[in-house]
VOBA-1610 file (N, C-alpha, C; in pm, whole numbers, padded with zeros to 5 digits, always signed):
BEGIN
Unk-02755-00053-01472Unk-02888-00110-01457Unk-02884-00239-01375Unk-02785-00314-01387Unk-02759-00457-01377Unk-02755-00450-01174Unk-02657-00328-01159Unk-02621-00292-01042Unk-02776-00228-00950Unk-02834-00145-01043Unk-02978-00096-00954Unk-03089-00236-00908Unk-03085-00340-01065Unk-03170-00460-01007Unk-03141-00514-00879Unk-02983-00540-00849Unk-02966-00625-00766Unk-03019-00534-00668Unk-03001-00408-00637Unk-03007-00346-00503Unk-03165-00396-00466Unk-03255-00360-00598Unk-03389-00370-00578Unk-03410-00524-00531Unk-03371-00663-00552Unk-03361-00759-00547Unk-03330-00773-00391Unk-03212-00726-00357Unk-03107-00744-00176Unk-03253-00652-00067Unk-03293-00522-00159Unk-03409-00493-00062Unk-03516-00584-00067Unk-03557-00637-00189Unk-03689-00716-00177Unk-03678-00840-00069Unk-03554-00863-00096Unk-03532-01007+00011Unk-03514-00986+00151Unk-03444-00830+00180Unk-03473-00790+00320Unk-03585-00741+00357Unk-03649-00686+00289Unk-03831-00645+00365Unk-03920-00820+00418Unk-03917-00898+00284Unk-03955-01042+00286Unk-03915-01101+00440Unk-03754-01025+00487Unk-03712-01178+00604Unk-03753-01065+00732Unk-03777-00949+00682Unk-03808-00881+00849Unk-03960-00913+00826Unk-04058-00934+00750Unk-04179-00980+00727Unk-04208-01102+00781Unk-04107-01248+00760Unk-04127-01360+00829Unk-04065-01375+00987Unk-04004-01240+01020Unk-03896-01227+01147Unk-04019-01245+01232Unk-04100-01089+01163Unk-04218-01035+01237Unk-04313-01159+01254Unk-04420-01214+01187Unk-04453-01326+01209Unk-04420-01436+01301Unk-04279-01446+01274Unk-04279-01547+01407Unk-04218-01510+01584Unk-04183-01369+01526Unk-04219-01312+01653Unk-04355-01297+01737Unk-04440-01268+01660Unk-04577-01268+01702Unk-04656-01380+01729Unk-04627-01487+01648Unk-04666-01642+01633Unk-04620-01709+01751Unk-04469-01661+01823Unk-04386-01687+01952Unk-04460-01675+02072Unk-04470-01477+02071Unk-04537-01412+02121Unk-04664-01451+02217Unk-04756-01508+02138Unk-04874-01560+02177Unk-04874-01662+02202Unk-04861-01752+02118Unk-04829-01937+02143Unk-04831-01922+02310Unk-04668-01848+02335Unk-04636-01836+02491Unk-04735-01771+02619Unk-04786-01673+02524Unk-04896-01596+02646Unk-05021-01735+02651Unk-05031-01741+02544Unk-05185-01845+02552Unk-05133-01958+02630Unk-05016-02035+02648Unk-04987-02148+02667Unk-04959-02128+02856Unk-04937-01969+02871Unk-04936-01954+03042Unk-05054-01924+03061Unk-05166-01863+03026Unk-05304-01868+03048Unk-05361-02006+03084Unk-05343-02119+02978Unk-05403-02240+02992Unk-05325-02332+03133Unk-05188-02292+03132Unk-05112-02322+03275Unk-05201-02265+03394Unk-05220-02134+03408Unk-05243-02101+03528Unk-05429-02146+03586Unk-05465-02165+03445Unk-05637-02214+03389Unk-05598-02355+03519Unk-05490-02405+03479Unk-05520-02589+03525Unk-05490-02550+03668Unk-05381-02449+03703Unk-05339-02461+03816Unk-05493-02414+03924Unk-05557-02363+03835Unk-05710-02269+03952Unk-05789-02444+03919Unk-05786-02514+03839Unk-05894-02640+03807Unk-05847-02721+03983Unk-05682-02763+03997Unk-05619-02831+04009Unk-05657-02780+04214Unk-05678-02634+04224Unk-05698-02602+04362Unk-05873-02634+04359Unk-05924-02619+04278Unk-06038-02699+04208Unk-06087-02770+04353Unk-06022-02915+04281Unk-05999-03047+04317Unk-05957-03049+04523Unk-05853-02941+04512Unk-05835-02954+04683Unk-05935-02926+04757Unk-06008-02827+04721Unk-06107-02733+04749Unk-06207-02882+04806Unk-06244-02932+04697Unk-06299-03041+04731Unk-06254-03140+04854Unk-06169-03162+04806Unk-06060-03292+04919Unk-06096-03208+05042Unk-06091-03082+05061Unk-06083-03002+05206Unk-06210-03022+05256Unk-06327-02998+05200Unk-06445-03008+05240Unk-06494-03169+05280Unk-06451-03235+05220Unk-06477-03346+05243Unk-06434-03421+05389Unk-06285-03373+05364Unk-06238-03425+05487Unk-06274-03323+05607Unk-06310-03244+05629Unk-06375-03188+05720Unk-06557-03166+05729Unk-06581-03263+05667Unk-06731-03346+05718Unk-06810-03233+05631Unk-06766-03148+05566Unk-06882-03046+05518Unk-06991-03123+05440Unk-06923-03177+05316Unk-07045-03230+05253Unk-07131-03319+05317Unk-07131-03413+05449Unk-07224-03462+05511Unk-07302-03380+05583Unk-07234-03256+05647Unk-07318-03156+05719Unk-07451-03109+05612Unk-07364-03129+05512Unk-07478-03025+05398Unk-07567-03126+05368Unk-07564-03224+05338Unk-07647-03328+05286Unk-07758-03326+05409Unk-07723-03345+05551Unk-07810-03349+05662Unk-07897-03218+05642Unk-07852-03125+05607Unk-07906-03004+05647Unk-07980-02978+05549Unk-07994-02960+05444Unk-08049-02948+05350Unk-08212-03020+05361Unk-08342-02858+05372Unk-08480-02905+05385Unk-08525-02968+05252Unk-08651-03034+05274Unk-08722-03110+05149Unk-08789-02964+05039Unk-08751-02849+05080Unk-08781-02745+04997Unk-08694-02704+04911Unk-08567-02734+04960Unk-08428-02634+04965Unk-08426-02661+04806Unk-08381-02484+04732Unk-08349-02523+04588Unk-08222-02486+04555Unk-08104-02487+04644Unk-07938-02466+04615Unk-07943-02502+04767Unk-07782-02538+04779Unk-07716-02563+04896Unk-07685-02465+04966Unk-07723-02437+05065Unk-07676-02314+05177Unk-07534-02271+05115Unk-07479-02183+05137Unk-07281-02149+05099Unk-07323-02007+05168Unk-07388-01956+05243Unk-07420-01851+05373Unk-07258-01845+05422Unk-07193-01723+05433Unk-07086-01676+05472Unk-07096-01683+05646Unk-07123-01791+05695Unk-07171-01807+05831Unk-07058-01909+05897Unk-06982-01916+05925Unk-06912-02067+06051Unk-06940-02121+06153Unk-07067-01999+06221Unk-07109-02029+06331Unk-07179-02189+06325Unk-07194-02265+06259Unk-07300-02397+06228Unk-07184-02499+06156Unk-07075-02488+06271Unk-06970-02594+06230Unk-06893-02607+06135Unk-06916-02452+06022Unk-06815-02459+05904Unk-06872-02538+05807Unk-06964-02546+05822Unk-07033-02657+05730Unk-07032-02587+05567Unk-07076-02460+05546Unk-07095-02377+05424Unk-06990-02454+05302Unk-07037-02457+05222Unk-06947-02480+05104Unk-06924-02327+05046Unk-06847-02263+05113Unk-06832-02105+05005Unk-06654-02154+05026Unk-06623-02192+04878Unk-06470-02215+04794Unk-06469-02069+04767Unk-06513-01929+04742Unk-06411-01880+04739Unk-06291-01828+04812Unk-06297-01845+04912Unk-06234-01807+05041Unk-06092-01919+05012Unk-06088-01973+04891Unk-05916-02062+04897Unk-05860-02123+04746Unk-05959-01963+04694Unk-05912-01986+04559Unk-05816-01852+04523Unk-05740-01855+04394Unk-05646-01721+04391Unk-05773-01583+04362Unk-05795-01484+04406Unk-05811-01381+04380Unk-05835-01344+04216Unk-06021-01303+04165Unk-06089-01301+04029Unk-06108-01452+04020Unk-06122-01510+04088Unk-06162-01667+04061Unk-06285-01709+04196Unk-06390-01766+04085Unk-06499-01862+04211Unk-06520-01955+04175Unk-06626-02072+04226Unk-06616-02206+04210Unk-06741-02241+04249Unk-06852-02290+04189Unk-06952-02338+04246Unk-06968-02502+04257Unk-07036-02551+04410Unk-07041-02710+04396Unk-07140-02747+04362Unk-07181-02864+04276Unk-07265-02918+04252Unk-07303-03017+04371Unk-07357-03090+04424Unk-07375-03191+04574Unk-07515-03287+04516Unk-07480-03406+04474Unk-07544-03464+04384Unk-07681-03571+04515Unk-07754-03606+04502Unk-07830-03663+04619Unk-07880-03599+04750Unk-07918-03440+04709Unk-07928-03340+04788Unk-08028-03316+04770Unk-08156-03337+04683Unk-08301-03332+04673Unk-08361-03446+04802Unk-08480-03412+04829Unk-08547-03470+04901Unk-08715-03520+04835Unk-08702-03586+04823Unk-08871-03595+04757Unk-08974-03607+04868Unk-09058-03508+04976Unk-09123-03533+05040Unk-09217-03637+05060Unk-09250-03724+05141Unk-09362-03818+05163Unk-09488-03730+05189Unk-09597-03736+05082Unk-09727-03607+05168Unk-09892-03730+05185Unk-09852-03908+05124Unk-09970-03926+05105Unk-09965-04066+05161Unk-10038-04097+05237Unk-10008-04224+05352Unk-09892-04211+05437Unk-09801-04168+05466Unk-09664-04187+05520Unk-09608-04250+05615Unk-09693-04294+05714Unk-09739-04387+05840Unk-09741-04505+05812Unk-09675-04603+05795Unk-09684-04755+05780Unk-09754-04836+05883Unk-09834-04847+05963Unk-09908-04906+05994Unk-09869-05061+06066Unk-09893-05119+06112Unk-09774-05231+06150Unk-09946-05347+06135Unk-10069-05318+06058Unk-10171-05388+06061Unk-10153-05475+05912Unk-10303-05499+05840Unk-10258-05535+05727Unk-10214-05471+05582Unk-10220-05335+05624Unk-10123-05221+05478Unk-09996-05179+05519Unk-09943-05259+05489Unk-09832-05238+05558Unk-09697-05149+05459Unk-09738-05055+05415Unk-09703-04970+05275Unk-09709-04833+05255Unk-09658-04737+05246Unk-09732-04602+05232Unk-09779-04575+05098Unk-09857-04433+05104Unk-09946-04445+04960Unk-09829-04423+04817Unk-09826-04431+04726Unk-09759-04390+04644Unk-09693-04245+04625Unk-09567-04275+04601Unk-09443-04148+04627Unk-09395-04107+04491Unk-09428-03966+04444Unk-09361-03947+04292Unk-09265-03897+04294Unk-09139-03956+04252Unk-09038-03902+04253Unk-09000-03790+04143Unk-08884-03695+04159Unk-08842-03640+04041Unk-08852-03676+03924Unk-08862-03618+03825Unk-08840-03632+03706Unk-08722-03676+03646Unk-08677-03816+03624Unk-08551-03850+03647Unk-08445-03827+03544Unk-08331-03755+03477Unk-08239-03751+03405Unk-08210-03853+03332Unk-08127-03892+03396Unk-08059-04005+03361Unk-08154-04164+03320Unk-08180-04203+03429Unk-08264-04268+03488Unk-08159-04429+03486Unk-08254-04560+03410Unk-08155-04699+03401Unk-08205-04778+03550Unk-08085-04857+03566Unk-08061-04906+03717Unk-07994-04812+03879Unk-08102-04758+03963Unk-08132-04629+03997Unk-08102-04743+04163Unk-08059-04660+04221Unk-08075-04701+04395Unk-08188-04575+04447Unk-08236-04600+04514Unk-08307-04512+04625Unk-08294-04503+04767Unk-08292-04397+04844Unk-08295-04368+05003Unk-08436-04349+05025Unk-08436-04352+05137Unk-08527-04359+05201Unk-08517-04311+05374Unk-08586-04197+05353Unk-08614-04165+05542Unk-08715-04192+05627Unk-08656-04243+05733Unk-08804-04325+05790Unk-08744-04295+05960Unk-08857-04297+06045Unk-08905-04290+06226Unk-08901-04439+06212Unk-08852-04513+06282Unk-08907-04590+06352Unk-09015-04582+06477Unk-09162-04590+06466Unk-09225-04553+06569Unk-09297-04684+06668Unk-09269-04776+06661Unk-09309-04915+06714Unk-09202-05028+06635Unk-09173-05106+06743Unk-09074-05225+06753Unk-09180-05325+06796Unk-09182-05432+06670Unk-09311-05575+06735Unk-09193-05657+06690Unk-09112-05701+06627Unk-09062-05773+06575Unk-08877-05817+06583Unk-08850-05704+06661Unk-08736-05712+06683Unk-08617-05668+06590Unk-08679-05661+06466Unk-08568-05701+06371Unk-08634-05590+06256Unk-08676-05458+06309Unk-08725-05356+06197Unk-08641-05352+06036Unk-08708-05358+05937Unk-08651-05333+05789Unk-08789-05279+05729Unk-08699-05235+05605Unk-08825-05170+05518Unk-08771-05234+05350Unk-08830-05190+05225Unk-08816-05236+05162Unk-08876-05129+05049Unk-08866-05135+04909Unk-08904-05071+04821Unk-09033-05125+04712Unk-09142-05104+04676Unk-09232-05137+04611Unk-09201-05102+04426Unk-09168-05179+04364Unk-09200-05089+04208Unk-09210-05193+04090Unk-09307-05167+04061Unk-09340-05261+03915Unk-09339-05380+03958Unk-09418-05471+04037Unk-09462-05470+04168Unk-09354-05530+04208Unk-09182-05538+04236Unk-09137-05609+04278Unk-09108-05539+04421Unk-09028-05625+04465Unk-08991-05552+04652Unk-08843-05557+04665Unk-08802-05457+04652Unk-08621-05434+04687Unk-08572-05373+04785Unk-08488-05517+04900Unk-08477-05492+05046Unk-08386-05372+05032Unk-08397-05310+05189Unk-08297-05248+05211Unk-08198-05201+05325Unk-08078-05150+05315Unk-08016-05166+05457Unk-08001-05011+05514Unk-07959-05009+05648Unk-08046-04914+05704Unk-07946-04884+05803Unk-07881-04709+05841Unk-07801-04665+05843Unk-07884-04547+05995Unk-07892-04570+06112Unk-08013-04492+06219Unk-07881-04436+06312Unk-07942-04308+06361Unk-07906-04229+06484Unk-07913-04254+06622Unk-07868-04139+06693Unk-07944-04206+06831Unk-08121-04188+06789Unk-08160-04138+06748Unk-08322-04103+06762Unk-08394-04237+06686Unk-08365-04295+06623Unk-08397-04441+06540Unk-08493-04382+06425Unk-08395-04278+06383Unk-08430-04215+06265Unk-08327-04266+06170Unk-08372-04307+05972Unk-08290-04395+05988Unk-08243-04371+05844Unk-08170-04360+05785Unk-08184-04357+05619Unk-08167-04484+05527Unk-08226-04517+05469Unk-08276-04663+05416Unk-08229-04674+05285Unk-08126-04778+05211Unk-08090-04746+05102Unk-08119-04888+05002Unk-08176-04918+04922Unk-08189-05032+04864Unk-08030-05112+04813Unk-08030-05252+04851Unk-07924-05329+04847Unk-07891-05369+04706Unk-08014-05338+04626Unk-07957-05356+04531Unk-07987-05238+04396Unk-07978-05227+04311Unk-08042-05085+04169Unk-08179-05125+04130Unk-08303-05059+04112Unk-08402-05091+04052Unk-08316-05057+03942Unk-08398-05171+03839Unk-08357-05203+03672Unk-08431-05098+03592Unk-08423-05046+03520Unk-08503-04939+03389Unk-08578-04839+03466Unk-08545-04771+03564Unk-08585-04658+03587Unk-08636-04582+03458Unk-08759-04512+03464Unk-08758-04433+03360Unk-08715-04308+03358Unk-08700-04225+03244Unk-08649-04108+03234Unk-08806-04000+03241Unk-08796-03869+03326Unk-08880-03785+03251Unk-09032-03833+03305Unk-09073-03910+03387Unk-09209-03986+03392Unk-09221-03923+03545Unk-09251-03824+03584Unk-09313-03784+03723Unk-09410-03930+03818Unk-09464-03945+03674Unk-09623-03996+03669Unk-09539-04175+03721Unk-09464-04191+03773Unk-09382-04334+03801Unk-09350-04315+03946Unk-09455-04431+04022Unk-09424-04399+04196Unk-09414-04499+04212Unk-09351-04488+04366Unk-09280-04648+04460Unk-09364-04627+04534Unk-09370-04743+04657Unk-09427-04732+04773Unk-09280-04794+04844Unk-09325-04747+05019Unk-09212-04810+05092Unk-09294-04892+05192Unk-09228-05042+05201Unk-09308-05140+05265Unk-09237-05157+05407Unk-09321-05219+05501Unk-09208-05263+05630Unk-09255-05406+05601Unk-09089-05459+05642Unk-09080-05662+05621Unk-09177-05681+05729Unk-09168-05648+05843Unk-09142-05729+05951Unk-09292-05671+06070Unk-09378-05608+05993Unk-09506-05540+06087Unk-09460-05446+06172Unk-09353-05342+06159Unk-09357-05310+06242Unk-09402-05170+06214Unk-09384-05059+06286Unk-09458-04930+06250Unk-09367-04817+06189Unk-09374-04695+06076Unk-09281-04617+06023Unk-09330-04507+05992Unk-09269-04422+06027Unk-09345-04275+05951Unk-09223-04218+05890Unk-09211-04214+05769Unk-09154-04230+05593Unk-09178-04057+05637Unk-09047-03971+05588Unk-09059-03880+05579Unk-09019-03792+05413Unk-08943-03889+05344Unk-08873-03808+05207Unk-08792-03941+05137Unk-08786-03930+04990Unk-08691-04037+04991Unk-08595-03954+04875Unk-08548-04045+04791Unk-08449-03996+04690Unk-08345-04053+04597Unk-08385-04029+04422Unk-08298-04141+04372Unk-08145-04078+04409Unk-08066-04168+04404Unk-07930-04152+04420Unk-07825-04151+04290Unk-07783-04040+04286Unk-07704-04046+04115Unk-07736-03976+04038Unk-07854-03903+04020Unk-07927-03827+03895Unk-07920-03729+03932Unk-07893-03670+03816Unk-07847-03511+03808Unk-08001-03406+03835Unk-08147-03482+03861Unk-08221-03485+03905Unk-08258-03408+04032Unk-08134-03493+04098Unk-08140-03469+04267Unk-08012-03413+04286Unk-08010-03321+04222Unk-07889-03266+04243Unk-07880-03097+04236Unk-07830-03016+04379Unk-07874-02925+04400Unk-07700-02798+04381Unk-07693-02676+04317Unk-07587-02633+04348Unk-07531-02493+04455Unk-07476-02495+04459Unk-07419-02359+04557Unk-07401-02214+04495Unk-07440-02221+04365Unk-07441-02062+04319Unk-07575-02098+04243Unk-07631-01967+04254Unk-07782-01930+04197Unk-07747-01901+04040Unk-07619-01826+04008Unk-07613-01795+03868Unk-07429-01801+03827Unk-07412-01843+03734Unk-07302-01861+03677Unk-07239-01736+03599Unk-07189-01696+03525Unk-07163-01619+03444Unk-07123-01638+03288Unk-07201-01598+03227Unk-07199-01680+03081Unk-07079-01613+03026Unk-06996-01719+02969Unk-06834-01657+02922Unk-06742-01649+02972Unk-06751-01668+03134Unk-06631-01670+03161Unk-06634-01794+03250Unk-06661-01897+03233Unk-06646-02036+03281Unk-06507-02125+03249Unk-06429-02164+03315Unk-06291-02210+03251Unk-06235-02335+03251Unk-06345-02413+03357Unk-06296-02551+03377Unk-06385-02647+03496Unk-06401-02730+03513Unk-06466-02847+03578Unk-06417-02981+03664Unk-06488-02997+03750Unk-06414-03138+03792Unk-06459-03187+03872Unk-06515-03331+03894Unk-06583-03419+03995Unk-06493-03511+04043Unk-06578-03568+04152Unk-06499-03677+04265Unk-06652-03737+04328Unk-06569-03848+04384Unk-06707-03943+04441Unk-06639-03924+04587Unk-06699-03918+04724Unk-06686-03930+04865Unk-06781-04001+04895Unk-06738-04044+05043Unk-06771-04121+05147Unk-06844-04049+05215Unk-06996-04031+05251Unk-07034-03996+05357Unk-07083-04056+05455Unk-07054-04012+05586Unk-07142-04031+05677Unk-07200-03954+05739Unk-07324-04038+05874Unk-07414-04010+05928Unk-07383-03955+06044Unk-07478-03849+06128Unk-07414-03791+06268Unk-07325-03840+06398Unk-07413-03982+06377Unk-07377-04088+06454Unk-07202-04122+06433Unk-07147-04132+06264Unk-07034-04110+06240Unk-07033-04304+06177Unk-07143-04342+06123Unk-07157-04459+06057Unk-07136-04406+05905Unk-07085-04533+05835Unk-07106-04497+05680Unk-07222-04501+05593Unk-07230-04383+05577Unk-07407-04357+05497Unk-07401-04442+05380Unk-07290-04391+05263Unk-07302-04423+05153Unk-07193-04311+05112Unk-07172-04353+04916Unk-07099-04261+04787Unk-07179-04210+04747Unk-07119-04048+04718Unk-07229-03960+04623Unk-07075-03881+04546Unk-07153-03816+04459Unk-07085-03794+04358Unk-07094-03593+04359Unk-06990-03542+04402Unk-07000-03381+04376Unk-06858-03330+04262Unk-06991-03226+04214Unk-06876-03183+04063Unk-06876-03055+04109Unk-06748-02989+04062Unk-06741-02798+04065Unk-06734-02752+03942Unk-06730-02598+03909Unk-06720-02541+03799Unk-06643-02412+03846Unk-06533-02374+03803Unk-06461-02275+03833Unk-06505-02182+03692Unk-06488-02057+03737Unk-06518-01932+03632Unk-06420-01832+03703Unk-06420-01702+03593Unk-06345-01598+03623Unk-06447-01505+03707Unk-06440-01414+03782Unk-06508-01339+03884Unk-06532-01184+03755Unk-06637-01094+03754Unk-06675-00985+03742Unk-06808-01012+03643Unk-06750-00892+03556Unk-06923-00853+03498Unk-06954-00984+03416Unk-07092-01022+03416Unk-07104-01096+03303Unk-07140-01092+03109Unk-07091-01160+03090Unk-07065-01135+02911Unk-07172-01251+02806Unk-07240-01133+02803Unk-07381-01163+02734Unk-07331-01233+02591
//
């Protein structure tokens, strides 16, 4: 009897260690698969990031920013080169089942539709401009597009109207003395969400302007992307950067801020 326990005992203890073998074979198993998934996850984030660096340094995101109408509701990414390569379509330099959409932040335009003509007499202002509905909101910069259409003064500037203060601004023009106008310094407490909250744009100096669009700078507001639809579920990772743009002329416009979102490519998962 003494002799049958033990046997029953030597098996119980060998089923038990091929039981914990198994376990951490499987526990191994995966750890390792999941842990090269999340590797190859960073390595698609990480071409991400170049993807970006590439566009940048080859002027795309300024092309796009120029190009982009006061209607436009995503950024062109048209499988086209003929228009200088300008397109933001990343998938073309990502690995294969992988896409990437850009976000291009300061890519809204808020049309001018009511006074827009500054006048170089005594209104020297256009009528009130409603901007987006602002996100974020706080201490906000604004652009501003403006013609110069009469020189009395030598020394053309414009300036910003709000709550009634006046915030100068400096001014960035083409050959055409078309010009983009950016306040020197942040309006303070922007509000959030208030359509119903307008600027006017003033000229210092009498001279004459026809104001075509302006735009806060920074808010996720004014911020337009390169894919129409995402795919719910299979999204895997993210990543922003701030650039330098400039103007045609090849002056420094200003910093804007573009983010991507990489996902896996096929059906989508409801």
């Amino acid at each position: 009897m003494k002799c049958k326990k033990g046997i029953i005992f030597a098996l119980d203890g060998a089923i038990a260690i091929s039981v914990v073998l198994i376990m951490l074979i499987n526990t191994t198993y995966y750890f390792t698969t999941t842990s090269q998934e999340s590797l190859s996850q960073s390595q698609v984030i990480k071409r991400g990031y170049d993807v970006i660096a590439l566009f940048e340094e080859a002027g795309r995101f300024d092309y796009a920013l120029r190009s982009i109408d006061t209607d436009a509701n995503f950024v062109d990414n048209a499988d086209d080169y003929a228009t200088d390569g300008a397109q933001l379509i990343a998938s073309h330099y990502l690995p294969n089942g992988y896409n990437m959409s850009i976000e291009l932040y300061d890519a809204v335009k808020t049309e001018c539709f009511s006074s827009c003509n500054i006048p170089n007499g005594p209104d020297k202002y256009t009528g009130p401009i409603t901007q987006e509905e602002l996100i974020n909101g706080g201490d906000v910069y604004v652009q501003v597009n403006a013609t110069l259409v009469s020189d009395t003064s030598g020394n053309p500037s414009l300036s910003v109207i709000f709550n009634p203060n006046f915030y100068p601004m400096t001014a960035i023009c083409d050959e055409g003395e078309t010009c983009i106008y950016t306040t020197k310094i942040p309006i303070p407490d922007f509000p959030i969400g208030q359509s119903s909250t307008q600027i006017r744009v003033n000229t210092d100096n009498n001279d004459e302007f026809d104001v075509h669009w302006i735009r806060i700078l920074d808010d996720p507001a004014y911020m337009l992307s390169s894919e129409r639809t995402i795919p719910r579920g299979q999204f895997i990772g993210s990543g922003e950067r701030w650039y330098a743009a400039f103007g045609s002329n090849g002056h420094f416009e200003g910093m804007h801020k573009v983010r991507f979102k990489v996902w896996i490519e096929g059906d989508s998962i409801e």
